[in-house]
PALUMFI-766244 format. One record per residue (C-alpha): residue number from 1; chain; x, y, z. Coordinates in Angstrom, 1 decimal, padded with zeros to 4 digits, m for minus. Layout:
N
{i:NUM | ch:A | c1:X | c2:Y | c3:Z}
...
# end
This chain:
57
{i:1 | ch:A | c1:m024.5 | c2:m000.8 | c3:m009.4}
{i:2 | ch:A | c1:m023.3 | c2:m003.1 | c3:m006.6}
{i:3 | ch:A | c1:m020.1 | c2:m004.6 | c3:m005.5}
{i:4 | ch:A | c1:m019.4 | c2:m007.6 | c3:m006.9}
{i:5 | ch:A | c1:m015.9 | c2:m008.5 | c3:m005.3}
{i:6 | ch:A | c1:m013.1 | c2:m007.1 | c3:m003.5}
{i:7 | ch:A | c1:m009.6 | c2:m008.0 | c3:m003.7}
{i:8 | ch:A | c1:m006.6 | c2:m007.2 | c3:m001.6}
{i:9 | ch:A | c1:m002.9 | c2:m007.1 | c3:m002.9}
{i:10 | ch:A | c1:000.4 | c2:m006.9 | c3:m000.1}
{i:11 | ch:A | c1:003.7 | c2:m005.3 | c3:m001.6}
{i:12 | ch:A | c1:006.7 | c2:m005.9 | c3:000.5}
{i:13 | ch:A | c1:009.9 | c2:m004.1 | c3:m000.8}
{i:14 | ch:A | c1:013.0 | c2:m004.6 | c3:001.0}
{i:15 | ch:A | c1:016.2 | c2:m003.3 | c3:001.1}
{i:16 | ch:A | c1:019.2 | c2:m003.9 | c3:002.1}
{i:17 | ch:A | c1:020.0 | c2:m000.9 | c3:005.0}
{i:18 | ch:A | c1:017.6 | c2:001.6 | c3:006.5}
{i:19 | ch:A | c1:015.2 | c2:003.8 | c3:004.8}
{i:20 | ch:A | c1:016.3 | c2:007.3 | c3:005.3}
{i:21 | ch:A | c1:015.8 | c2:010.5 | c3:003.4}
{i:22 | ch:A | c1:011.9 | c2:011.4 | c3:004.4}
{i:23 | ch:A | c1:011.2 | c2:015.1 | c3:005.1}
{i:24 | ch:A | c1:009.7 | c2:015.7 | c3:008.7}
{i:25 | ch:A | c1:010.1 | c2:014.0 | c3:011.9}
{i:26 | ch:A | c1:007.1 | c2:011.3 | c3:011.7}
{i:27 | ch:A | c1:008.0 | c2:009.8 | c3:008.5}
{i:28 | ch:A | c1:011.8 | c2:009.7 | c3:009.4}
{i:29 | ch:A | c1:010.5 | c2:007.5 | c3:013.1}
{i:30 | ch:A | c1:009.1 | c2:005.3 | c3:011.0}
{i:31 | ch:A | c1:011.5 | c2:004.7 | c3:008.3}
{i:32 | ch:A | c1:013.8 | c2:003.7 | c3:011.5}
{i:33 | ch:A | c1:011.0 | c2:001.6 | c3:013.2}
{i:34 | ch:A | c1:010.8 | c2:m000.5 | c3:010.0}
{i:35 | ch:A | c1:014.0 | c2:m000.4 | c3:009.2}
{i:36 | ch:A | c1:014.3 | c2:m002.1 | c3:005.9}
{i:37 | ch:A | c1:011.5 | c2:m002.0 | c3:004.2}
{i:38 | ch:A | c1:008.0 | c2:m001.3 | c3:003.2}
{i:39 | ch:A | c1:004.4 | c2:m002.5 | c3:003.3}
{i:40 | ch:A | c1:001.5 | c2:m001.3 | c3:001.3}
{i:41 | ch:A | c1:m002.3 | c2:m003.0 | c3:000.9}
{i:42 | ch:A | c1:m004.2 | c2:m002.1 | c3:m001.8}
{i:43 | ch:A | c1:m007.2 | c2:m002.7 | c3:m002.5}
{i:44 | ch:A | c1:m009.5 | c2:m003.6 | c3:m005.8}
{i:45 | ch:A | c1:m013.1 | c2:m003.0 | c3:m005.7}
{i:46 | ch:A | c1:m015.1 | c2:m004.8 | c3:m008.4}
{i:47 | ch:A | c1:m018.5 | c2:m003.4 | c3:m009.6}
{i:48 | ch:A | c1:m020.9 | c2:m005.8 | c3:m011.3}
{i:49 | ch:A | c1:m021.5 | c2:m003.2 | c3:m014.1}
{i:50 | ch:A | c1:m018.9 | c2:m004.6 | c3:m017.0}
{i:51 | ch:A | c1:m015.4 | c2:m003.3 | c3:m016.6}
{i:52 | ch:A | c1:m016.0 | c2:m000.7 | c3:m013.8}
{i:53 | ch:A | c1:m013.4 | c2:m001.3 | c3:m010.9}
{i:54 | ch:A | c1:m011.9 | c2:001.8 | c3:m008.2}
{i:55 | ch:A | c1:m008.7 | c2:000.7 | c3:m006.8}
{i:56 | ch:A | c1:m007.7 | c2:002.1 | c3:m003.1}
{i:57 | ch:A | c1:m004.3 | c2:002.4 | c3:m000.7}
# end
């Protein structure tokens, strides 16, 4: 089996005041630092054996 492609994806979500609400300090920081929204990459891995793919964040 090898790796036959790898494919990123960006989510933005925005909204329309500051994210609040996270337990613990760290995640509250960056909830402020960002203030309105949200970025996640994820990432598709494609394996050259038919139809097997992992997916990672």
């Amino acid at each position: 089996m090898r790796i036959a492609d790898v494919i990123t994806y960006v989510a933005k979500a925005y909204v329309g005041k500051p994210v609040t609400g996270f337990r613990g300090g760290f995640y509250e920081d960056v909830a402020s630092k960002i203030s309105h929204g949200f970025t996640a990459v994820y990432v598709k891995v494609v394996t050259d054996e038919g139809g097997l793919v992992g997916w990672g964040g």
